[in-house]
C-alpha positions in Angstrom: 71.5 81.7 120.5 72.3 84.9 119.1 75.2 85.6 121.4 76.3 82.3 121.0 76.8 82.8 117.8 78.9 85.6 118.0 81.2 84.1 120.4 81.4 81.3 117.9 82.5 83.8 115.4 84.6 85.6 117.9 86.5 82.5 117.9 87.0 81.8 114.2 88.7 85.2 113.7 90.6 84.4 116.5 91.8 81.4 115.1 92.5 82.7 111.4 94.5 85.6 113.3 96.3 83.2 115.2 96.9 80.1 111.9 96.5 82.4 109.1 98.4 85.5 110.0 100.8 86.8 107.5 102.6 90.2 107.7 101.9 92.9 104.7 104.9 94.1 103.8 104.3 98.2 103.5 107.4 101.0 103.5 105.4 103.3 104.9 101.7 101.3 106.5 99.4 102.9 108.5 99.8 104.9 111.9 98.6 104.3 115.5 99.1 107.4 117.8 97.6 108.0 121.6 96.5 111.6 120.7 96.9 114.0 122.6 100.6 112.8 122.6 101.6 115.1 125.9 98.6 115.1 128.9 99.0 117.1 131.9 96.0 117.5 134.9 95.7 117.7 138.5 95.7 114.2 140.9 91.4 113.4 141.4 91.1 114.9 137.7 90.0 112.8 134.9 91.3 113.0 131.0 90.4 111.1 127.8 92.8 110.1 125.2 92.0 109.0 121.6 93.8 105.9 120.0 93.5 107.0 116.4 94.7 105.5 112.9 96.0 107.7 110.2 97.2 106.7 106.4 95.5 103.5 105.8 95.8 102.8 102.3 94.6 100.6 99.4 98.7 99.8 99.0 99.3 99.0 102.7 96.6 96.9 104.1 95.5 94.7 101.1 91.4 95.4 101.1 91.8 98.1 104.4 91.3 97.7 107.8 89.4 94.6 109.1 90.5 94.8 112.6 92.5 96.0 115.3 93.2 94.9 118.8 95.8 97.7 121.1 97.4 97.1 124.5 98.7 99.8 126.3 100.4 100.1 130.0 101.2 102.6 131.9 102.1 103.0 135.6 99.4 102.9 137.5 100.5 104.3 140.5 100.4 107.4 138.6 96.9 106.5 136.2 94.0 103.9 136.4 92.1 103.3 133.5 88.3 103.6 133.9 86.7 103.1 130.8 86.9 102.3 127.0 84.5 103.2 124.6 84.4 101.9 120.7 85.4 104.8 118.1 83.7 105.3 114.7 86.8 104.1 112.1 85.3 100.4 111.6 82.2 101.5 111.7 82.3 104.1 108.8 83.1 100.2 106.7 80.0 97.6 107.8 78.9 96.6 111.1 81.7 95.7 114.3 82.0 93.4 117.0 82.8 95.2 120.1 84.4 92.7 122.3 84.3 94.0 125.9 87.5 95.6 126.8 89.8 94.2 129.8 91.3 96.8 132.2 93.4 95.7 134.8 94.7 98.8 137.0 96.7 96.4 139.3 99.1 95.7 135.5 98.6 99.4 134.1 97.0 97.2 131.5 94.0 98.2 128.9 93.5 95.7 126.1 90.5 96.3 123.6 89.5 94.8 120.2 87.4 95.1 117.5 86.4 93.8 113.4 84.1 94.1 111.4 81.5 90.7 111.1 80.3 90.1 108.5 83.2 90.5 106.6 82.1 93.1 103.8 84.8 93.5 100.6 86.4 96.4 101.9 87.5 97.3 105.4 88.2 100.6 106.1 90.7 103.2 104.8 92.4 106.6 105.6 92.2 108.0 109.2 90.0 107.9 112.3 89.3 107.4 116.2 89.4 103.5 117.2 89.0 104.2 120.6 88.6 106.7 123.2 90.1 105.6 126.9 89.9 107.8 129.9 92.1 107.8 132.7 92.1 108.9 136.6 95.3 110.8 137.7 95.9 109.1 140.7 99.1 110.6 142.0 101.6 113.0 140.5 104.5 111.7 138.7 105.3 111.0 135.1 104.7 107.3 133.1 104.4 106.6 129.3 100.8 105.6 127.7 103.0 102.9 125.6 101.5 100.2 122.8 102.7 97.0 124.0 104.1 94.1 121.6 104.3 91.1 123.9 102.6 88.1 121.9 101.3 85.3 125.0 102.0 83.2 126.7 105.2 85.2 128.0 103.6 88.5 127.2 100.9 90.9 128.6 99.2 90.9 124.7 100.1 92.6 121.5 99.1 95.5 119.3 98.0 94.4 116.1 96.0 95.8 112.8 94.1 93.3 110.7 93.1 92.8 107.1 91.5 90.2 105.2 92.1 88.9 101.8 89.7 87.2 100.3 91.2 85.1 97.3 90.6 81.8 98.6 90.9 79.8 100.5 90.6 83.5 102.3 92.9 84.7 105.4 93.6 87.4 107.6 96.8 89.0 107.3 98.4 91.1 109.9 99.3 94.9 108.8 102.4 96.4 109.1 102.0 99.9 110.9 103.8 102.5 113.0 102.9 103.6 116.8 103.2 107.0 118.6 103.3 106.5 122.1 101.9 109.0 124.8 102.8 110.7 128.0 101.4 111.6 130.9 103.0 114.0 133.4 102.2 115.9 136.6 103.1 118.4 137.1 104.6 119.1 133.9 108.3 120.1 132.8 108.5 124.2 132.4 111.8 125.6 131.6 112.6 128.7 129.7 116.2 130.0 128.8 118.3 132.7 127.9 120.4 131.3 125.0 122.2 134.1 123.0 123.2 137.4 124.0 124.7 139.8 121.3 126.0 143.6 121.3 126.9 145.8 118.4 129.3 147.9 118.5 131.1 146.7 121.4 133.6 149.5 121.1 132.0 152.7 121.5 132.3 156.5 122.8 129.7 157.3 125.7 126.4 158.8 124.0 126.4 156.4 121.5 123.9 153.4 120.6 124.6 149.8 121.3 122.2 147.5 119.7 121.6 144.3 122.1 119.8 140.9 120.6 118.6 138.4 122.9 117.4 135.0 122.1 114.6 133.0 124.3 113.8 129.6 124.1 111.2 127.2 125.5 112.8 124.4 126.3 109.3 123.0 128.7 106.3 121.7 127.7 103.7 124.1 127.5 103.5 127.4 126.7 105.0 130.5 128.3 104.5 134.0 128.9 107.6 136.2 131.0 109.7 138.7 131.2 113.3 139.5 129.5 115.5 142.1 131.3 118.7 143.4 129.8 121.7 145.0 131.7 124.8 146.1 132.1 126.8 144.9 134.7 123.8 145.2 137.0 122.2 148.1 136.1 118.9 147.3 134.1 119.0 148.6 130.2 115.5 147.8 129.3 112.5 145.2 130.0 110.4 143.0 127.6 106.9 140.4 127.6 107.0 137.4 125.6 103.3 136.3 125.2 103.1 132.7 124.7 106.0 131.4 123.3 105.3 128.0 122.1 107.3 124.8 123.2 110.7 123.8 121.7 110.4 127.0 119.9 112.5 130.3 120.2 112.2 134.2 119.9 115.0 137.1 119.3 114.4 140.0 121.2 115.8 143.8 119.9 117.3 145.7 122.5 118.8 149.2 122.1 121.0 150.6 124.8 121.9 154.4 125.2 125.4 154.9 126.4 125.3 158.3 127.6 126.4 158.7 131.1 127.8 155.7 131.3 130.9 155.4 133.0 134.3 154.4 130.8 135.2 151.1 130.9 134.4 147.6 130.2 130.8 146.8 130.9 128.9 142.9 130.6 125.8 142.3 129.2 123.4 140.6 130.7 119.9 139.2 129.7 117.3 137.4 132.3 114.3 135.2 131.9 111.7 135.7 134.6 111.0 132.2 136.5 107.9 130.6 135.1 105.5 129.0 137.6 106.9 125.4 138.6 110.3 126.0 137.1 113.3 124.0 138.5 116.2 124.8 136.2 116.2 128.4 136.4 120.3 128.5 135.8 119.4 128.8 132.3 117.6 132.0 132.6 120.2 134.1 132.9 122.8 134.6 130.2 126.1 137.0 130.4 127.2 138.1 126.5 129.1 140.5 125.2 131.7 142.5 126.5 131.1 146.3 125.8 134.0 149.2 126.2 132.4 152.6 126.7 135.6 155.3 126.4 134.7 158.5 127.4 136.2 161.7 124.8 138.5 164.3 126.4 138.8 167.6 125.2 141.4 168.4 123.0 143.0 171.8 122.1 143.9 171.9 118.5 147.8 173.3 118.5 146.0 175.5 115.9 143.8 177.3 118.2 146.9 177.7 120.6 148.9 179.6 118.2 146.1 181.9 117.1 145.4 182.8 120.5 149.2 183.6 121.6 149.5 185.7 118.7 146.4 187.2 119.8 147.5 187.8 122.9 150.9 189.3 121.7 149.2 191.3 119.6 147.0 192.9 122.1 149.9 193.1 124.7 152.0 195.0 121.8 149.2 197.1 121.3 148.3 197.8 125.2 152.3 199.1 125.0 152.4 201.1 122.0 149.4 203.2 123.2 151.0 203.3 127.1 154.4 204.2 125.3 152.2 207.2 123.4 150.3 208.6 125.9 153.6 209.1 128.3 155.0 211.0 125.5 
């Protein structure tokens, strides 16, 4: 009787869903995100994502969250879905019905719902975990965890949020909100660059200092650790680690490069990324800058020093002769 019942009530919020429904209009409503956005593991492995809620206010959702139903796809020669489990956010408000999620692998479909029964006078508010679905990694490749929007008959099923307003005769209303899909990829994109190379001076006499600036960037999606070598021409200047620089983020390197010995002329610089494990681009990870003339000083006689010393020298040969010419006397 008791599950009888619910199915009975099960189909009355159906219905008011389906009659009922009215959009709230919000600027800014609430927030559904597959989190972690960005997955990555081996084919055989398993990995759990959270569908979560954030900013569900008093001003965007009427009385708050009532309930919520999510369809996602993905390609599921690349995933299968195994299982979904119920998060906590309705809870936190009154008592839920769970309905049984549907998973169809052969689709890349997972559809799962919940609301609270009995209706209580508030639903719930701010952020929180509605549901927790864990995949299998079936093959490598890459696909999107996407909310779909495909009302029926045409469609697959639709992500919705509900509310309900209770000024009679009472109805649920549909909620405006935001999504953030997710990605899944094996094995993931790495790519790190050389993408700046400066020199100062670039016009110098050999012995002198040439400061060298390098910039690095992460252009992958994970974090890396390598090496940045600087030369000239192609004879290495000096080596340095970057420790985990983070992705889409960059880091200037200081360089400092002693001329002396070098020979004159027009030298290039050159900075170079080592390869990161997995990387295809690697084109990127060199980077010829700045041009650098190194002019080597001749030595120069001051005309000064040139007179002295022939006056010098006249002077001692005039001398040499004048004490010659007196001894023969």
């Amino acid at each position: 009787m008791r599950r009888h019942l619910s199915l009975v009530f099960l189909i009355i919020f159906l219905v008011f869903s389906l009659v009922n429904a009215s959009e709230v209009d919000a600027a800014s409503g609430p927030v559904l995100s597959v989190e972690p956005k960005d997955t990555t593991v081996a084919p055989g492995e398993t990995f759990t994502v959270n569908i979560t809620i954030a900013d569900a206010t008093l001003e965007n959702s009427v009385n708050g969250i009532y309930g919520w139903q999510f369809v996602l796809s993905f390609n599921s020669s690349v995933l299968n879905a195994v299982s979904v489990s119920e998060g906590p956010f309705l809870m936190e408000a009154g008592s839920t019905y769970w309905t049984p999620p549907t998973i169809n692998n052969a689709t890349g479909i997972v559809v799962a719902t919940d609301f609270l029964f009995p209706y209580p006078d508030f639903g719930a508010f701010g952020s929180g975990t509605l549901a927790n679905v864990t995949f299998k990694v079936m093959s490598e490749g890459k696909t999107s965890v996407k909310f779909l929007y495909e009302p029926p008959p045409e469609g697959r099923g639709e992500t919705k949020l509900r509310t309900y307003d209770p000024t009679p005769p009472g109805n649920i209303q549909i909620v405006d909100h935001t999504v953030v899909d997710g990605t899944f990829e094996y094995p993931l994109f790495r790519d790190v660059a050389v993408v700046a190379v400066e020199a100062s001076p670039t016009d110098v006499v050999a012995g002198e200092i040439v400061s060298i600036n390098v910039t690095v960037e992460n252009k992958g999606k994970v974090a890396e650790s390598f090496d940045v070598t600087v030369s000239y021409d192609s004879a290495p200047i000096e080596t340095k680690h970057v420790t985990d620089l983070a992705l889409n983020s960059s880091q200037l390197l200081s360089f400092s490069w002693n001329t002396g010995g070098v020979v004159e002329g027009n030298h290039t610089i050159t900075a170079t990324a080592s390869t990161v494990s997995g990387e295809a681009d690697t084109a990127n990870n060199v980077y010829h800058g700045d041009v650098v003339e190194v002019r080597v000083q001749t030595s120069v006689f001051p005309m000064e020093f040139l007179i002295i010393a022939v006056i010098i020298v006249i002077v001692v040969v005039a001398v040499a002769l004048f004490l010659y010419m007196k001894r023969r006397k």
